[in-house]
Residue, then its C-alpha position, 0 to 999 in steps of 0.5 A: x426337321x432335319x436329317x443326315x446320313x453317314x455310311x461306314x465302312x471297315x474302319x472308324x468308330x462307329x464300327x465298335x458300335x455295330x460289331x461285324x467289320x464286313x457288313x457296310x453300315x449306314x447310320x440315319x442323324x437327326x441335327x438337332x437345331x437351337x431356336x434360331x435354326x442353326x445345328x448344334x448336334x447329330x443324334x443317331x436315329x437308326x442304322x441299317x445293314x447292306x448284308x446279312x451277316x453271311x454277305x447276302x445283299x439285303x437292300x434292293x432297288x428298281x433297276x437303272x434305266x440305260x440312259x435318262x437327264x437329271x435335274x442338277x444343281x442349279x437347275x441344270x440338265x445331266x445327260x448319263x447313259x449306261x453302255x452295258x444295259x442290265x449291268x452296272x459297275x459302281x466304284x469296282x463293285x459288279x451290279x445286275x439288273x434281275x427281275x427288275x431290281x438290283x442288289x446293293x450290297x454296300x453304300x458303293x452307289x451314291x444317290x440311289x433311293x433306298x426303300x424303307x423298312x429294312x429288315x435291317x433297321x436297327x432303331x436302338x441307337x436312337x439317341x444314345x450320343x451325341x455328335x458336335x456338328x459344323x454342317x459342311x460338305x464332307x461332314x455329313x450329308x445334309x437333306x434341308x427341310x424340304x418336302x421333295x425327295x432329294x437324291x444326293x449329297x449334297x441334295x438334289x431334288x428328284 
């Protein structure tokens, strides 16, 4: 199987679906391939909420280390280094590392690894439309049908 992940913002139309404009959503597809393997559509399988509705964070991850190598594409080393230990500004947004763990409150940090369950997790979505899909970078973010973790999008193995 394989899936994709879309995350909204304060616009678009899938915000009708999940109503409040100020909490960040992120919805989980499953592509839905024909038997020769090729996608021919996303069907919703969950959502999650970044925020409570009074704006908490609700989503937290183990703090960044202050400097490491990541195995990129094509199997090439990147070298990455935080200059304020314990503080992370991501697209604008202000980021502190407490008690060993930092929380997001939106998808602002692309390739951070999520846990799972949230309290947020929202299953009654699943499968109630359909999306049309020609897979390509921008679309949707598309994790192949591999047993590693990937971190990215487009994928990179962990």
């Amino acid at each position: 199987r394989s899936y994709a992940a879309n995350g909204i913002a304060d616009w678009g139309w899938q915000k009708r679906i999940v109503g409040n404009r100020h909490v960040d959503s992120t919805f989980i597809y499953e592509i839905i391939m024909d038997a020769d393997g090729y996608a021919m559509w996303a069907e919703p399988r969950l959502y999650f909420k970044w925020k409570d509705e009074a704006g908490k964070p609700l989503v937290k991850v183990p703090c960044w280390p202050t400097n490491g190598t990541l195995l990129g594409a094509h199997n090439k080393s990147m070298n990455w280094s935080n200059p304020f230990p314990g503080m992370y500004t991501v697209t604008g947004y202000n980021y502190t590392c407490v008690n060993g763990s930092v929380a997001l409150g939106g998808n602002h940090y692309v390739g951070a690894i999520v846990p799972h369950p949230l309290p947020t997790d929202d299953y009654s979505v699943s499968g109630k439309w359909r999306l049309p899909i020609s897979p390509h970078i921008g679309v949707l973010g598309l994790a192949p049908d591999v047993e590693d973790t990937v971190n990215s999008i487009p994928p990179m193995r962990t």
